[in-house]
MMTF fields as JSON, N, C-alpha, C and O atoms, coordinates in Angstrom:
{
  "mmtfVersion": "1.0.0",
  "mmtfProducer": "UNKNOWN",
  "numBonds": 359,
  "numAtoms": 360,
  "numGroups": 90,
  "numChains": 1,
  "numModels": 1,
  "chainsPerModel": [1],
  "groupsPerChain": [90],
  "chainIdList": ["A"],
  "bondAtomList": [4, 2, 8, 6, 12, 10, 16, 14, 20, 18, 24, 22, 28, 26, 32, 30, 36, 34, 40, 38, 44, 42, 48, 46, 52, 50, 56, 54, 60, 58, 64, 62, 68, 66, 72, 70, 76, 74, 80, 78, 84, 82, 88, 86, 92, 90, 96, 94, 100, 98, 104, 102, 108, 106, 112, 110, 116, 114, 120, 118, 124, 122, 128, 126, 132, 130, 136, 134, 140, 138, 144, 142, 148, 146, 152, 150, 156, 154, 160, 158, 164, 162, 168, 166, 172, 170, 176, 174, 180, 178, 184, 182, 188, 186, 192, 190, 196, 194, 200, 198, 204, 202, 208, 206, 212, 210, 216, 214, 220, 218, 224, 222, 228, 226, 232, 230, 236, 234, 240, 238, 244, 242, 248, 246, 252, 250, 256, 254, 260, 258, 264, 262, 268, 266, 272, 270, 276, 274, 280, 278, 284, 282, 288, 286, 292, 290, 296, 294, 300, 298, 304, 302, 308, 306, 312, 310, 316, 314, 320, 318, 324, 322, 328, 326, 332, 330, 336, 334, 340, 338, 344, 342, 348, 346, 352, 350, 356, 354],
  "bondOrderList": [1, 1, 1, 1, 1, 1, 1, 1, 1, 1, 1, 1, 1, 1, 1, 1, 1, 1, 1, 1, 1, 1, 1, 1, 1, 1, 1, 1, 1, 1, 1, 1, 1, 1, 1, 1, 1, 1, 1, 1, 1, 1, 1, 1, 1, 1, 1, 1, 1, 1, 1, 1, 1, 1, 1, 1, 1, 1, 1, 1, 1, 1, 1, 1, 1, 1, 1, 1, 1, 1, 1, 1, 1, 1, 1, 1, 1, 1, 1, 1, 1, 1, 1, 1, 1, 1, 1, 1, 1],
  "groupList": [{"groupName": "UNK", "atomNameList": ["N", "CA", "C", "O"], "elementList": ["N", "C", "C", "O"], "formalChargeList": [0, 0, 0, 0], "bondAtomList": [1, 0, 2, 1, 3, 2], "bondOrderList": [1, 1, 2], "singleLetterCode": "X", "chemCompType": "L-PEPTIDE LINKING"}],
  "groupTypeList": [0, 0, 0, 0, 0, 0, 0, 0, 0, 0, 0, 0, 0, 0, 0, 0, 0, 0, 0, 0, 0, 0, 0, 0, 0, 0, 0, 0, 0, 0, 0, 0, 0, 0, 0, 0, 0, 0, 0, 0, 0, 0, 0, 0, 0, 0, 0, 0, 0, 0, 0, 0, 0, 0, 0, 0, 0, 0, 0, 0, 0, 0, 0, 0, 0, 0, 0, 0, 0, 0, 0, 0, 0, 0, 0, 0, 0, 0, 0, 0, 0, 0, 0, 0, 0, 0, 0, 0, 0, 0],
  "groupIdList": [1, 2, 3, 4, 5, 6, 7, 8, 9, 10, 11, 12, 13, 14, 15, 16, 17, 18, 19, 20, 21, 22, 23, 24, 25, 26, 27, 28, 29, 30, 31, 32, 33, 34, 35, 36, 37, 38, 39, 40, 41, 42, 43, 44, 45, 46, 47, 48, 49, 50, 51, 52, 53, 54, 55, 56, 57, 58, 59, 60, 61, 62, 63, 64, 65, 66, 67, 68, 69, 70, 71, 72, 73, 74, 75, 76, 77, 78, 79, 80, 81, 82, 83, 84, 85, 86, 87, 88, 89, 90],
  "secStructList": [7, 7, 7, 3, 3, 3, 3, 3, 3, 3, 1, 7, 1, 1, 1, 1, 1, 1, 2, 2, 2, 2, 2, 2, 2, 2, 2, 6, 6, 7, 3, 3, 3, 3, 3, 3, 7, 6, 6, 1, 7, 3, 3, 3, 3, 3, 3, 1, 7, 2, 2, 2, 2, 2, 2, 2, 2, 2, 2, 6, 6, 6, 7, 1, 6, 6, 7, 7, 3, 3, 3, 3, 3, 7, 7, 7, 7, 7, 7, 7, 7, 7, 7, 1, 1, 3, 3, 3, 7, 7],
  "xCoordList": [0.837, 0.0, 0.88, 1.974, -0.052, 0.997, 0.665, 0.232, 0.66, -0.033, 0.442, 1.557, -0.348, 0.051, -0.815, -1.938, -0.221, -0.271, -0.671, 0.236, -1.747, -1.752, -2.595, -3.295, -2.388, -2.609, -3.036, -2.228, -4.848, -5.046, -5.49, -6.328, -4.758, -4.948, -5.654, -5.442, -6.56, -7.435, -8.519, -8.494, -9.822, -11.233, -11.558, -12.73, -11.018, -11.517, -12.269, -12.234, -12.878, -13.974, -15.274, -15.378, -16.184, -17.468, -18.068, -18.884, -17.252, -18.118, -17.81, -17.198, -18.207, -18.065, -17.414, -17.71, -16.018, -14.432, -14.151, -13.213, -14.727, -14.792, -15.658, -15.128, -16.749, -17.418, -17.736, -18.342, -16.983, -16.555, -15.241, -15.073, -14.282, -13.618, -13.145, -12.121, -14.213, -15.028, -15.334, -14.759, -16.506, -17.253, -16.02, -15.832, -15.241, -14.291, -13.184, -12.776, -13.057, -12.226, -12.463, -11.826, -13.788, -14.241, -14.796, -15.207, -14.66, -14.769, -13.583, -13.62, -12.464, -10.938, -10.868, -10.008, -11.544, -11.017, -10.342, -9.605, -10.109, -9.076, -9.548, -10.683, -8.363, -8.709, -8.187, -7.508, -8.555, -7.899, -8.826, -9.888, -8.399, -9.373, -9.403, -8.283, -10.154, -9.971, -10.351, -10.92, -10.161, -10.355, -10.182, -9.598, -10.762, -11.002, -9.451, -9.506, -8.597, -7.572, -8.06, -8.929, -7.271, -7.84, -7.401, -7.48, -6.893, -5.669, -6.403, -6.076, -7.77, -8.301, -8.198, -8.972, -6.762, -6.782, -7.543, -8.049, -7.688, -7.871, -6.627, -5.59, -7.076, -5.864, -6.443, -7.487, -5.713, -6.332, -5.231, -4.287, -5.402, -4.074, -5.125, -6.344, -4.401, -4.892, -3.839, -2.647, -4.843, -3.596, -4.765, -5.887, -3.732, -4.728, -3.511, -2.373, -4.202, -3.099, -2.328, -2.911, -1.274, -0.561, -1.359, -1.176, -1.895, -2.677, -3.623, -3.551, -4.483, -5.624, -5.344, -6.04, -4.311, -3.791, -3.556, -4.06, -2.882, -2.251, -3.933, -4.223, -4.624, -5.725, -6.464, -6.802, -6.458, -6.709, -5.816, -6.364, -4.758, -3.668, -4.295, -4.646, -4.516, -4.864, -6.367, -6.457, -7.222, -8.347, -8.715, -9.592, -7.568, -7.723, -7.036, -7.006, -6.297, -6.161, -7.085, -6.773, -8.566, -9.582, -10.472, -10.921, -10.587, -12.028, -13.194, -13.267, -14.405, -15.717, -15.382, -14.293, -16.199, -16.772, -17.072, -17.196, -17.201, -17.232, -15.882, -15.853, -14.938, -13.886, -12.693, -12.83, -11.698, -10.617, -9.263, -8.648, -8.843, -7.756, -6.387, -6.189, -5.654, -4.674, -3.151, -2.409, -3.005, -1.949, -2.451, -3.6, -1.515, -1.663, -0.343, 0.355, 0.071, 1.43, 0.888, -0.256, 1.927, 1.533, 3.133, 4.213, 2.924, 3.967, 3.575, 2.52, 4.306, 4.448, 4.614, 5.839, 4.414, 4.357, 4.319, 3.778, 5.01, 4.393, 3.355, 2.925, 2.55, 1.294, 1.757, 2.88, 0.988, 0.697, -0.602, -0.801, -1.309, -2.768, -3.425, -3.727, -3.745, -4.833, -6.097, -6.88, -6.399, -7.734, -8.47, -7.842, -9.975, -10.629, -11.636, -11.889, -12.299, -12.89, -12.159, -11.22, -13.0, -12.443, -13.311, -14.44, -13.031, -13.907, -13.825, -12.859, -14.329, -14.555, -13.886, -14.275, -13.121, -12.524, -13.085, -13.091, -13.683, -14.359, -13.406, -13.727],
  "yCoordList": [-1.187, 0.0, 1.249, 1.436, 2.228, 3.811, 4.758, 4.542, 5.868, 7.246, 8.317, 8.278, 9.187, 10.39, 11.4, 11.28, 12.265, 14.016, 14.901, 15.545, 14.989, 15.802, 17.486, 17.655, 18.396, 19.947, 20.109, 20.205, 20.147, 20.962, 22.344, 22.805, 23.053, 23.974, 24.687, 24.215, 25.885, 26.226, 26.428, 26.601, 26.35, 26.921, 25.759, 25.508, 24.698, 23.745, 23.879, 22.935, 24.837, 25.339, 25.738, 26.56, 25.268, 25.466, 24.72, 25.148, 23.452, 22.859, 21.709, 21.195, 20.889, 19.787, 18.726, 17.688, 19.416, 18.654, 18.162, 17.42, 18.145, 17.777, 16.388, 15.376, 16.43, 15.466, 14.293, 13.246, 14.901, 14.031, 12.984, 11.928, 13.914, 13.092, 12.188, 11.546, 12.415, 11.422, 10.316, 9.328, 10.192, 9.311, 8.63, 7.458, 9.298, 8.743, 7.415, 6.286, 8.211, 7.635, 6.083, 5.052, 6.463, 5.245, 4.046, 2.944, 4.648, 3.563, 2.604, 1.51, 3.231, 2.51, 2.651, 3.329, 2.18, 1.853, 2.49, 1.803, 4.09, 4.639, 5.117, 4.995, 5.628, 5.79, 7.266, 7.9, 7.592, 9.633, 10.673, 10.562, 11.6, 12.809, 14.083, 14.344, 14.611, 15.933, 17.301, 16.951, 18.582, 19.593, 20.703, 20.32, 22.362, 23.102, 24.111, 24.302, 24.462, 25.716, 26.797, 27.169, 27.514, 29.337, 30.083, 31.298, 29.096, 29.456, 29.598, 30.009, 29.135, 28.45, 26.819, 26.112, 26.724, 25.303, 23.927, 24.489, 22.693, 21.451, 20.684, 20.323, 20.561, 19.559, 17.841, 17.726, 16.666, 15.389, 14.213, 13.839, 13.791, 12.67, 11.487, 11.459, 10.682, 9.281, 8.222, 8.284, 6.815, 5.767, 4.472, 4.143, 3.975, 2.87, 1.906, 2.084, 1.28, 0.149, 1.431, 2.511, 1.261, 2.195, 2.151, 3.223, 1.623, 1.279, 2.279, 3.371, 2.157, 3.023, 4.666, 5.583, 4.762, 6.072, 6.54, 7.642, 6.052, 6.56, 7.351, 8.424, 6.04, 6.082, 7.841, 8.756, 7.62, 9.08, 10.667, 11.606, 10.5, 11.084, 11.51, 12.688, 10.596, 10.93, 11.849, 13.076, 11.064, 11.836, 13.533, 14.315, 13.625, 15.228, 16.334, 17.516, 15.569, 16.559, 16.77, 17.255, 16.384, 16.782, 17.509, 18.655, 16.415, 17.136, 16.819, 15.783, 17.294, 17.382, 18.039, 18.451, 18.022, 18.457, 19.951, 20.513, 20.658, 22.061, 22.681, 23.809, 21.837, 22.149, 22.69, 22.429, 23.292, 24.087, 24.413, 25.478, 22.678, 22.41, 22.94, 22.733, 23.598, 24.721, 23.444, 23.235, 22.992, 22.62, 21.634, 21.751, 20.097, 19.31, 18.943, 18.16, 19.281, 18.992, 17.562, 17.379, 16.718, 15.459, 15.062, 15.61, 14.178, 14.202, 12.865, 12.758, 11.734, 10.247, 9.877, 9.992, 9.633, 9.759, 8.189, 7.154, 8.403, 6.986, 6.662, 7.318, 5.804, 5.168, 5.023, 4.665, 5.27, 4.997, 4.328, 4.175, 3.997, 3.337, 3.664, 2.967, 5.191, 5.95, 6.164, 6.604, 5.676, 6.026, 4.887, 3.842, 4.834, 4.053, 4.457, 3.362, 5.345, 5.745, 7.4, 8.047, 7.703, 8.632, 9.287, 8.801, 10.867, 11.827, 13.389, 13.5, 14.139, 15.31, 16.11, 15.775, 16.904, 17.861, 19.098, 19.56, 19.966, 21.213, 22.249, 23.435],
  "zCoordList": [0.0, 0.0, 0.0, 0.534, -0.9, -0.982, -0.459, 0.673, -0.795, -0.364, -1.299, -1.818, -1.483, -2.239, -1.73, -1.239, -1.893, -1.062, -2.272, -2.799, -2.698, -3.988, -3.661, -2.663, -4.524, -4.469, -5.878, -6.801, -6.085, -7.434, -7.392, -6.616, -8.432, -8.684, -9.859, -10.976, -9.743, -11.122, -10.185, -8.966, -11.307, -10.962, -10.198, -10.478, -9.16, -8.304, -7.036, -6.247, -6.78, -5.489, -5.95, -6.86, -5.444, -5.793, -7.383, -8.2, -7.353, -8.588, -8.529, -9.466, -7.233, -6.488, -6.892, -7.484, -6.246, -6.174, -5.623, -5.914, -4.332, -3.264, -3.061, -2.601, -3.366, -3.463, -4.393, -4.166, -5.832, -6.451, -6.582, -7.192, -5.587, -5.46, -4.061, -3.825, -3.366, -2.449, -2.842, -2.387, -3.97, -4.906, -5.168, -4.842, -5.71, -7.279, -6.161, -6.434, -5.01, -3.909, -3.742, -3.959, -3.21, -2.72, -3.42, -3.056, -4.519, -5.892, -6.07, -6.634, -5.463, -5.633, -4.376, -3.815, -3.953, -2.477, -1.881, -1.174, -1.734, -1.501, 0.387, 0.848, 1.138, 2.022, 2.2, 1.393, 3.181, 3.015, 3.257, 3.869, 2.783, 2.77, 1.545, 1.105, 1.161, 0.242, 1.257, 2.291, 1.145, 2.087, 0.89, -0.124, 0.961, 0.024, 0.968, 2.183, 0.36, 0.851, 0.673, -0.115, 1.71, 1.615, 0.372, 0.188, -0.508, -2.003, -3.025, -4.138, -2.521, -3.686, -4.475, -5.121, -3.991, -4.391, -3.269, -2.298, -3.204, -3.427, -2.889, -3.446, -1.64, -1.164, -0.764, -0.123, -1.178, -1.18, -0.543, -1.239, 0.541, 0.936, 0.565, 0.738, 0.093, 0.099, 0.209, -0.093, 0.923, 0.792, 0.392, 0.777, -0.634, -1.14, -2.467, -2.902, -2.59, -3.89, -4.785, -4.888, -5.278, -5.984, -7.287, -7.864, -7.751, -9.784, -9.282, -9.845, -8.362, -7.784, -7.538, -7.974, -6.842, -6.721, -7.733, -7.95, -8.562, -10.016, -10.921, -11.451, -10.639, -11.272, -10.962, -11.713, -9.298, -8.673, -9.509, -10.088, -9.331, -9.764, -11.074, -11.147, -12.288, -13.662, -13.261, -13.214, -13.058, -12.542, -12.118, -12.484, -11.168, -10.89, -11.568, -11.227, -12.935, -13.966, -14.878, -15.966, -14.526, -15.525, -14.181, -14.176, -12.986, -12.322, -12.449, -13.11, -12.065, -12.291, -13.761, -14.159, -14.207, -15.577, -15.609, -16.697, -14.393, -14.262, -13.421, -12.93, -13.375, -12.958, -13.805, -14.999, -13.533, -14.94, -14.378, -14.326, -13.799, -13.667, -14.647, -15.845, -13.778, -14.089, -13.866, -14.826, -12.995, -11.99, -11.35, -10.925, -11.065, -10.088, -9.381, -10.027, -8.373, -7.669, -6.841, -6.427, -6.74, -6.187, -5.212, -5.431, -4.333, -3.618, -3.233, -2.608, -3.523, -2.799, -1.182, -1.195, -0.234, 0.827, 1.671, 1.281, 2.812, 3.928, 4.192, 5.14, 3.756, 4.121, 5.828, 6.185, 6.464, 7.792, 8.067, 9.272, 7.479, 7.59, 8.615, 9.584, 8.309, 9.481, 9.346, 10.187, 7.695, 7.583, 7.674, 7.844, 7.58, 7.673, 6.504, 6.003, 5.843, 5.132, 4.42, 4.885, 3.179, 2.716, 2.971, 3.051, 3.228, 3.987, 3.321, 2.567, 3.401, 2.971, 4.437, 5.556, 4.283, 5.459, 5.389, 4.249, 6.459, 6.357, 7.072, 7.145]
}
């Protein structure tokens, strides 16, 4: 199991980024969280099979369909296996 630390950037607030990639999460089994920054950007940790993450990874360079992904910085990380479900952060 992996983890990745990812940051999107662009028109990603208010055209449910958040909740789609909740959905999209838990479809791949992923475990983690997404949270909205004061930047404007989209911050997302997850830990789950590496094919799955990747899968995630490709994913948030498109978005929701009303989203206008600019930038995705991603960062590989220690799985620590803290999550139990993937969650929306407020």
């Amino acid at each position: 199991m992996d983890a990745v630390h990812i940051k999107v950037h662009g028109h990603v607030q208010g055209v449910f980024f958040r909740a789609n990639t909740q959905d999209y999460a838990r479809r791949l089994d992923l475990k983690g969280w997404v949270r909205n920054l004061g930047d404007g950007s989209v911050e997302i940790v997850a830990e789950g099979d590496r094919d799955n993450l990747e899968q995630m990874l490709e994913w948030c360079h498109e978005g929701p369909s009303a989203a206008h992904v600019s930038e995705v910085e991603h960062e590989w990380v220690e799985n620590k296996g803290k999550f139990t479900d993937f969650r929306i952060r407020y």
